[in-house]
C-alpha positions as a Markdown table, in Angstrom:
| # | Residue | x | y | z |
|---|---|---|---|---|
| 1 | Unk | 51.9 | 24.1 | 58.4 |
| 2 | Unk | 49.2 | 24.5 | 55.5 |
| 3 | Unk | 50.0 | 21.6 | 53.9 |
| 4 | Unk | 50.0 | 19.4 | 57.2 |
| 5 | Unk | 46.5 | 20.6 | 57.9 |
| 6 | Unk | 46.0 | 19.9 | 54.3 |
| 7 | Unk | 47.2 | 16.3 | 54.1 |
| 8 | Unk | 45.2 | 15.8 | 57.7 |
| 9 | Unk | 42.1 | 16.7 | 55.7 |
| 10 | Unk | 42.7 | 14.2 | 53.0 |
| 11 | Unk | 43.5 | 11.6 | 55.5 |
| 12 | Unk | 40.5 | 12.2 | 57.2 |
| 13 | Unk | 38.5 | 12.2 | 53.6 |
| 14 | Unk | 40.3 | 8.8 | 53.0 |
| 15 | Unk | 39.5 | 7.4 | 56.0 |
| 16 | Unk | 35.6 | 8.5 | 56.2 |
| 17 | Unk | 35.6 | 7.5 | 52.6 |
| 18 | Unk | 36.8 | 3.8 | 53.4 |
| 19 | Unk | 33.9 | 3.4 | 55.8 |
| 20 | Unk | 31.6 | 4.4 | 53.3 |
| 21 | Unk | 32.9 | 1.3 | 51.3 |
| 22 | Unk | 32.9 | -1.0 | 54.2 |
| 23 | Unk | 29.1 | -0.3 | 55.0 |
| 24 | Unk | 28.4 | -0.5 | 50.8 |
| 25 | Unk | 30.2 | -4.1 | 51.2 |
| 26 | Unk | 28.1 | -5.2 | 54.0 |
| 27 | Unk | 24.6 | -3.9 | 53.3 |
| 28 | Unk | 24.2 | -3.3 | 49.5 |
| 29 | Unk | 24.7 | -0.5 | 47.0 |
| 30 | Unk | 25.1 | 3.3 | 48.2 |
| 31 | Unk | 22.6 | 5.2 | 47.0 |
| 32 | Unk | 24.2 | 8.4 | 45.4 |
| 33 | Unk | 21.0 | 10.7 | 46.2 |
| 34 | Unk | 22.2 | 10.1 | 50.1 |
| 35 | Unk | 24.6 | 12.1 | 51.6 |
| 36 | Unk | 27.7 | 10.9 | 53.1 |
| 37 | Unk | 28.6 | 10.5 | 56.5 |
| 38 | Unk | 31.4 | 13.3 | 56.4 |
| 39 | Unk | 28.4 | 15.8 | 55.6 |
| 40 | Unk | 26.6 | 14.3 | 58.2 |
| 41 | Unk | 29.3 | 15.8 | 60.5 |
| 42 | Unk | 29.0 | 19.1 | 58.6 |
| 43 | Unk | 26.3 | 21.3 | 59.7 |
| 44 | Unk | 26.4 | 23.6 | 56.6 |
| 45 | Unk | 26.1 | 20.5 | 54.0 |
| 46 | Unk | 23.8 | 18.8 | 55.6 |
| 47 | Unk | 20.9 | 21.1 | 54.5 |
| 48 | Unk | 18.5 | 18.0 | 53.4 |
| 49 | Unk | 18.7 | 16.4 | 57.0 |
| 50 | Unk | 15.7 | 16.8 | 58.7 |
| 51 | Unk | 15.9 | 15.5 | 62.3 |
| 52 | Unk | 13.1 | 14.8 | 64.5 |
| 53 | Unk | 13.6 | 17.8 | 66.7 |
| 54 | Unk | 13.1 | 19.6 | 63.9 |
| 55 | Unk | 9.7 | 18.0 | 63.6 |
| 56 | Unk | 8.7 | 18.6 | 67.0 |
| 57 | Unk | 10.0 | 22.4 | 67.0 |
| 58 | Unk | 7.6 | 23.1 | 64.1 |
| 59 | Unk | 5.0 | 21.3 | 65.2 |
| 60 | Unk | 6.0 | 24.0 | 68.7 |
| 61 | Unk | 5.7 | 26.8 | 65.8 |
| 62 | Unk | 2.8 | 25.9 | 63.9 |
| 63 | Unk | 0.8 | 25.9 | 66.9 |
| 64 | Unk | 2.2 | 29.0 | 68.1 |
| 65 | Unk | 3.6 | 27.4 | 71.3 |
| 66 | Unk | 6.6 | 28.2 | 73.1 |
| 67 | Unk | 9.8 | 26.4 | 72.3 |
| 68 | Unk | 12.3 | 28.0 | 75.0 |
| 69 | Unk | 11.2 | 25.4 | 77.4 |
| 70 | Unk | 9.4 | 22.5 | 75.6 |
| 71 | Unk | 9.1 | 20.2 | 78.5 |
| 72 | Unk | 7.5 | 23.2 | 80.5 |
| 73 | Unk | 4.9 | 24.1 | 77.6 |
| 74 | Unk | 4.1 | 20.7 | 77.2 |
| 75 | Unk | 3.1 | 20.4 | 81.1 |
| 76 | Unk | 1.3 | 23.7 | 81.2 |
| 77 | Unk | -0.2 | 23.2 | 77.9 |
| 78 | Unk | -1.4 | 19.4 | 79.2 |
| 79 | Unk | -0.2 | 18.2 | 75.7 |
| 80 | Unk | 0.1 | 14.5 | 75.3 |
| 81 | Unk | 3.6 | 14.3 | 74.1 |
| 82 | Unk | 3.3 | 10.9 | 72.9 |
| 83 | Unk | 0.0 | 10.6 | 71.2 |
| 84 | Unk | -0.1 | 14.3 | 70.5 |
| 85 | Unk | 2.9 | 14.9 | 68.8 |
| 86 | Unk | 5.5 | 11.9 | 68.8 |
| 87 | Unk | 3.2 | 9.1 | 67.0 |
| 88 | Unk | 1.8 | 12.1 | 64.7 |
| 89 | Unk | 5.2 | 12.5 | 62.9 |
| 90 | Unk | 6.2 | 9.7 | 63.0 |
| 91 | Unk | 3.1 | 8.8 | 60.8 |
| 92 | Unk | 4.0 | 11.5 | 58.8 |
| 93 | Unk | 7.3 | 10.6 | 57.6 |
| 94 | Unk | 8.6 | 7.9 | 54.7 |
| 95 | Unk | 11.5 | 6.3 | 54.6 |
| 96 | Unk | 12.0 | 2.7 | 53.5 |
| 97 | Unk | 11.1 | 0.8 | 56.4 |
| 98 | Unk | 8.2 | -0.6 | 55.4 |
| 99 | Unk | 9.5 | -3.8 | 54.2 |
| 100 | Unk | 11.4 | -4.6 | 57.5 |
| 101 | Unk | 8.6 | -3.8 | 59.4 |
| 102 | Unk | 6.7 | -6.2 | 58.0 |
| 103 | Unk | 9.0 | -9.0 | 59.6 |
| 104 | Unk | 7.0 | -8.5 | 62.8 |
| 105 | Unk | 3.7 | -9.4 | 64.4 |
| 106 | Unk | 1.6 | -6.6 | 64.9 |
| 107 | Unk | 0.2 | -7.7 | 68.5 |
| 108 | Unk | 1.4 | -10.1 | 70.9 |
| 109 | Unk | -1.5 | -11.9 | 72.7 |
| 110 | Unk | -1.5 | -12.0 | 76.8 |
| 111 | Unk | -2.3 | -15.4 | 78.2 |
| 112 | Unk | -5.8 | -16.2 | 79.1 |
| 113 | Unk | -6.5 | -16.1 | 82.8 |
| 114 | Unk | -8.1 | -19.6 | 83.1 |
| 115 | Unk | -7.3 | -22.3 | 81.3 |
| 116 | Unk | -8.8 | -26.2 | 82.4 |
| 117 | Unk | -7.0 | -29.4 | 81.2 |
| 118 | Unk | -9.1 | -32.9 | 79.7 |
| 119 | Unk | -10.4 | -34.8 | 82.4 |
| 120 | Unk | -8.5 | -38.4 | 81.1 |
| 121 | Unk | -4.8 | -37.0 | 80.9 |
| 122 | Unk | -2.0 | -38.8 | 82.8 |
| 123 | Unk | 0.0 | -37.2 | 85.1 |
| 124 | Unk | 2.6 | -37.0 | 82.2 |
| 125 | Unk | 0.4 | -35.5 | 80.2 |
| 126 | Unk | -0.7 | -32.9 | 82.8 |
| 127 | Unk | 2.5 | -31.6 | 82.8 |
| 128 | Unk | 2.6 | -31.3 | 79.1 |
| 129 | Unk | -0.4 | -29.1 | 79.3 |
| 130 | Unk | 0.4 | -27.2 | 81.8 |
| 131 | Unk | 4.1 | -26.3 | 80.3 |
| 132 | Unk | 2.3 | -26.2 | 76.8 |
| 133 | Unk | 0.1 | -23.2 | 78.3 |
| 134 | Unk | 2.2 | -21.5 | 80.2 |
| 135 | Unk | 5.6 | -22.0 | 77.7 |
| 136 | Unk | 8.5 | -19.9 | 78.3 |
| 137 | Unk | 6.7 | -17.4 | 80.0 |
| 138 | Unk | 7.7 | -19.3 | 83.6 |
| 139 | Unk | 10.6 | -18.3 | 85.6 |
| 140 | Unk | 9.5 | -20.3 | 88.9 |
| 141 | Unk | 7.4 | -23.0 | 90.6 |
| 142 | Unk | 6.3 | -23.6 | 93.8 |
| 143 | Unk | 3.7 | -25.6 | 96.1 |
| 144 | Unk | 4.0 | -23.0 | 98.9 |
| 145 | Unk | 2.5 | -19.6 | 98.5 |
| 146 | Unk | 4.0 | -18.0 | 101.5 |
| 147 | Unk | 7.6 | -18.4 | 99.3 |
| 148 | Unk | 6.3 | -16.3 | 96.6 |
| 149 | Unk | 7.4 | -12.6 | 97.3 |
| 150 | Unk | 4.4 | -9.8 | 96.0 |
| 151 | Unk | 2.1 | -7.7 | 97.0 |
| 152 | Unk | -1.1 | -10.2 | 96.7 |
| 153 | Unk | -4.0 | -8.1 | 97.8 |
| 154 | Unk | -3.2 | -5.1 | 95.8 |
| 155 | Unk | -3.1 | -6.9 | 92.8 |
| 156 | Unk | -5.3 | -9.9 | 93.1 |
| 157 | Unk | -7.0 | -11.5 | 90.2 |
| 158 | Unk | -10.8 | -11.8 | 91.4 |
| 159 | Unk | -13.5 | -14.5 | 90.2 |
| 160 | Unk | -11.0 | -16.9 | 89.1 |
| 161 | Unk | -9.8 | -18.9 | 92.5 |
| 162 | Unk | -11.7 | -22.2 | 92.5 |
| 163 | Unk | -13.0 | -23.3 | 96.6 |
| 164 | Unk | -9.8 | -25.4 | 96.8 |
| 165 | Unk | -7.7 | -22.3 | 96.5 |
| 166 | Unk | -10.4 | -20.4 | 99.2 |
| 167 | Unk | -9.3 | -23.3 | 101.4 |
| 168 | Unk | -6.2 | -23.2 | 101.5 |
| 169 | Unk | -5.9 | -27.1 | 100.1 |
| 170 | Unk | -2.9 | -29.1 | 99.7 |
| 171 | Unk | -1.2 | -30.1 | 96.0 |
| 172 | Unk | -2.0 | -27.0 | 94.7 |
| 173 | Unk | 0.8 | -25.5 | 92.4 |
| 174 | Unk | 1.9 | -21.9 | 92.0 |
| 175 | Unk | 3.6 | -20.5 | 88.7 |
| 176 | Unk | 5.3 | -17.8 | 88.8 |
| 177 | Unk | 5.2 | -16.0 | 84.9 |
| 178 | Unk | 6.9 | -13.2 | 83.0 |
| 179 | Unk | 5.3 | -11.8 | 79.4 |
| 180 | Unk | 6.7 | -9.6 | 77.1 |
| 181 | Unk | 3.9 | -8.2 | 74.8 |
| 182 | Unk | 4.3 | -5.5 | 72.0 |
| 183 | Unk | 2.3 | -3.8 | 69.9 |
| 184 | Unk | 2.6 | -1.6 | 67.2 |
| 185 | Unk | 1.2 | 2.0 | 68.1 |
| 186 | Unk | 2.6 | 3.8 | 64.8 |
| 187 | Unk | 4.9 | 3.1 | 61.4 |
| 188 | Unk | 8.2 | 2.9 | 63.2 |
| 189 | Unk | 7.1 | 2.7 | 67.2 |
| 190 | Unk | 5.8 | 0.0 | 69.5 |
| 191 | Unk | 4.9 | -0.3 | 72.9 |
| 192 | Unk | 6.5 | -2.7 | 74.9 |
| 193 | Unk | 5.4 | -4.1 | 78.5 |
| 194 | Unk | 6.2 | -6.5 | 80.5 |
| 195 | Unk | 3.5 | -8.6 | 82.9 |
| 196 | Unk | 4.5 | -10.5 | 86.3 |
| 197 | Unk | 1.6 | -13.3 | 87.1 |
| 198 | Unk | 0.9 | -16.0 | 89.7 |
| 199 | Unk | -0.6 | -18.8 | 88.5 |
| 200 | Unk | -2.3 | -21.2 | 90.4 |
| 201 | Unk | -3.2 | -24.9 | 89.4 |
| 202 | Unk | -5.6 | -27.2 | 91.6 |
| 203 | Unk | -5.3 | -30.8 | 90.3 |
| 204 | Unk | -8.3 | -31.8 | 91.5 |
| 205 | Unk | -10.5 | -29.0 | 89.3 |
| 206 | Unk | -7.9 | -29.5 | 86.7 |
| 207 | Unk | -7.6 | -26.3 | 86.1 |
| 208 | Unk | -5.0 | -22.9 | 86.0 |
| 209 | Unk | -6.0 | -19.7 | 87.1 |
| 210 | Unk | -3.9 | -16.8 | 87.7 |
| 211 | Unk | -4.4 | -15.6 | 91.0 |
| 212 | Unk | -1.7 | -12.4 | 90.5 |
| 213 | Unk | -1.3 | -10.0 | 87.9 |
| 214 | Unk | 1.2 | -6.7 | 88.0 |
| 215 | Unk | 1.7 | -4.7 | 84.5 |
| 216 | Unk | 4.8 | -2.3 | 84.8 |
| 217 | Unk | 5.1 | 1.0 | 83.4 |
| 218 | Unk | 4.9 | 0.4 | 79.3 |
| 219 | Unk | 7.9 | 1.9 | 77.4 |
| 220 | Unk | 8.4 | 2.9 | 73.6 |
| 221 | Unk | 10.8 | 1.5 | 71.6 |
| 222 | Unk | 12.2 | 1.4 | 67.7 |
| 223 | Unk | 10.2 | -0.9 | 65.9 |
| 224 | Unk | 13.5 | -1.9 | 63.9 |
| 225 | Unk | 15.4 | -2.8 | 67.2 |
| 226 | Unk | 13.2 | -6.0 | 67.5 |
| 227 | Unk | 14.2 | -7.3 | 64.0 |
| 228 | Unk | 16.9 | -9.2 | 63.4 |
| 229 | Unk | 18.3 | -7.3 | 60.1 |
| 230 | Unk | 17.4 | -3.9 | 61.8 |
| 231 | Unk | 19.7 | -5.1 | 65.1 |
| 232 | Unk | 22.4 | -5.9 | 62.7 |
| 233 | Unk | 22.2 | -2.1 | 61.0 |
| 234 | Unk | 22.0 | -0.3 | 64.0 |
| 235 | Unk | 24.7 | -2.5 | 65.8 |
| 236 | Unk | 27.0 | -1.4 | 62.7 |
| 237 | Unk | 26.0 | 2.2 | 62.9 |
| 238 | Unk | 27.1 | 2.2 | 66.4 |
| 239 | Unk | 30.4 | 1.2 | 65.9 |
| 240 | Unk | 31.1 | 3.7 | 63.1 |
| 241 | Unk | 29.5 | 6.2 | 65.3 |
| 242 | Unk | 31.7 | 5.6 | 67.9 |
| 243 | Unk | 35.0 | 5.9 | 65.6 |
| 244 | Unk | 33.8 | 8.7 | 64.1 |
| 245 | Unk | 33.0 | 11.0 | 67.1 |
| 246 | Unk | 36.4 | 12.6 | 68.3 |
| 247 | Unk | 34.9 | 13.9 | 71.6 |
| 248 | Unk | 35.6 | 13.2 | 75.3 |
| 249 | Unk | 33.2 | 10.5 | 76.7 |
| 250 | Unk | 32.0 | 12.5 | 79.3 |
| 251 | Unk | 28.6 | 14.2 | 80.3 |
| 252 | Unk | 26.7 | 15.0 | 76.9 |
| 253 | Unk | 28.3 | 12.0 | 74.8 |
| 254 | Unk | 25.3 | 10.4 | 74.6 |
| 255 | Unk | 22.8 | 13.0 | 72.8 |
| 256 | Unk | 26.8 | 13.5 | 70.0 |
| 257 | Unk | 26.3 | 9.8 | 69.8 |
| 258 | Unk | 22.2 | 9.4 | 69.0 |
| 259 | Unk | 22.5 | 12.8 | 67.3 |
| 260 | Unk | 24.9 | 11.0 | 64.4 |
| 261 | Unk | 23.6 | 8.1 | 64.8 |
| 262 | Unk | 20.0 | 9.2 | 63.7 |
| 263 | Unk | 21.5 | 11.2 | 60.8 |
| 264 | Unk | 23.6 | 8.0 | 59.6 |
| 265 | Unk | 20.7 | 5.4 | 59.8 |
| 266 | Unk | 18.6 | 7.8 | 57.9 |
| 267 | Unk | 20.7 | 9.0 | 55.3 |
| 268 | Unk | 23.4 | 5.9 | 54.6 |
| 269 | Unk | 20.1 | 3.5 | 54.7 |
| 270 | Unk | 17.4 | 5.3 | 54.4 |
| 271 | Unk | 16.0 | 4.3 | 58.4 |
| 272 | Unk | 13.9 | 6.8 | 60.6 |
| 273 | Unk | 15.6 | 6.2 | 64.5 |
| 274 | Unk | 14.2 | 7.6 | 67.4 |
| 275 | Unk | 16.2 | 8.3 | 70.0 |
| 276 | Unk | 15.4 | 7.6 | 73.8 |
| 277 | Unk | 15.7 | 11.6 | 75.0 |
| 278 | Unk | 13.0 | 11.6 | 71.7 |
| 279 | Unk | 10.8 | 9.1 | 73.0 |
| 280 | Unk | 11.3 | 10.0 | 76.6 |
| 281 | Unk | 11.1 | 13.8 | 76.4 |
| 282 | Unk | 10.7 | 13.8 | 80.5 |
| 283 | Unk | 13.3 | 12.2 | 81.0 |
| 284 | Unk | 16.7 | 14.2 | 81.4 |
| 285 | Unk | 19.6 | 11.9 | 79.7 |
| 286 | Unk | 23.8 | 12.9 | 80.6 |
């Protein structure tokens, strides 16, 4: 029986062992000062590891706050998790990043609210501006406002309608728009919203003006999720995650799963991950 659980071990050694030497195939050289991922499944090894909770719980202690119920301190306390705390260490950590995060822009611009075309372009041309301006942020077109489906008055765009618009003249075009923008709030994090527009163009005044704009609820996300390389890492990490974790899929799973998954991206390449029960301490996550 001893030396079943025995060779069991040494399986498992080989086995965690040949994914080290898959990953060291794919992304480069393992570092020997990292640990591996078999002491990243072993608590008492795994001494060096310093998760982000653990960040957040001294923060808790250094400030002599009270960590049995850190959602309910933070409410009573009217601390700003995010700005207070989350971007805070964040900006207080290294890791080797840096150079990845560099692949993208810092700030995404929002398109301008007016825009007027040249007075001596063909109706070819028109278009050519108009799609030029607008690019891929439309996701309809209409000539009837009535078919458009939001809530006009409660987010109407003042000051730009032109008196063709005010009466309600014919020709006018309505685009309907979608934008992304991000921007980075701290080494690793960005903030990420998305805004819903109405445009409205009057050929006569040449000229696009939004007559709509809604901005939904901005979110935070892992700067390294929106690069291609970082996608690619993470995507990997995942997988070995998954194969590694000998646990019932059930309620919980998920916090096992981000849980390694941090500790892997960290220590195997050297990669700070937030997780989203990090980022979104509010929110309760099964």
């Amino acid at each position: 029986m001893e030396q079943n659980t025995k060779d069991n071990t040494n399986n498992k050694d080989m086995q965690l062992n040949d994914i080290l030497e898959r990953i060291n195939g794919i992304f480069g050289q393992y570092n020997s000062k990292r640990v591996t991922h078999k002491e990243c499944l072993t608590h008492e090894n795994f001494k060096d590891f310093k998760s982000t909770g653990y960040f957040i719980t001294k923060y808790f202690i250094d400030n002599q706050l009270d960590t049995t119920d850190i959602r309910r301190t933070l409410r009573t306390k009217h601390i700003d998790y995010t700005n207070d705390i989350l971007l805070k260490i964040d900006n207080q950590r290294d890791d080797d990043s840096d150079s990845l995060i560099k692949l993208i822009a810092v700030h995404d611009k929002e398109l301008p609210l007016e825009f007027t075309l040249n007075n001596d372009l063909s109706e070819s041309e028109e278009k050519a501006a108009i799609n030029n301006f607008l690019g891929d942020s439309i996701t309809g077109l209409s000539h009837d406002i009535n078919s458009i489906s939001f809530n006009f008055e409660e987010n109407k765009i003042k000051n730009t309608c032109c008196q063709h618009f005010n009466n309600n003249s014919n020709g006018l075009i309505f685009y309907e728009t979608s934008e992304t923008l991000t921007s980075i709030i701290s080494k690793r994090l960005l903030e990420v919203k998305d805004i819903y527009k109405v445009y409205c163009y009057c050929p006569t005044c040449r000229k696009i003006f939004c007559i709509y704009r809604e901005e939904q609820p901005s979110e935070i996300e892992n700067i390294i999720e929106h690069i291609p390389i970082g996608r690619r890492i993470i995507e990997h990490v995942e997988k070995e995650v998954d194969s590694l974790l000998d646990i019932p899929k059930e309620l919980g799973y998920c916090h096992a799963f981000w849980d390694l998954k941090e500790k892997i991206l960290l220590n195997e390449f050297g990669l700070i991950w937030y997780s989203p029960s990090v980022i979104n301490i509010f929110t309760c996550y099964d």
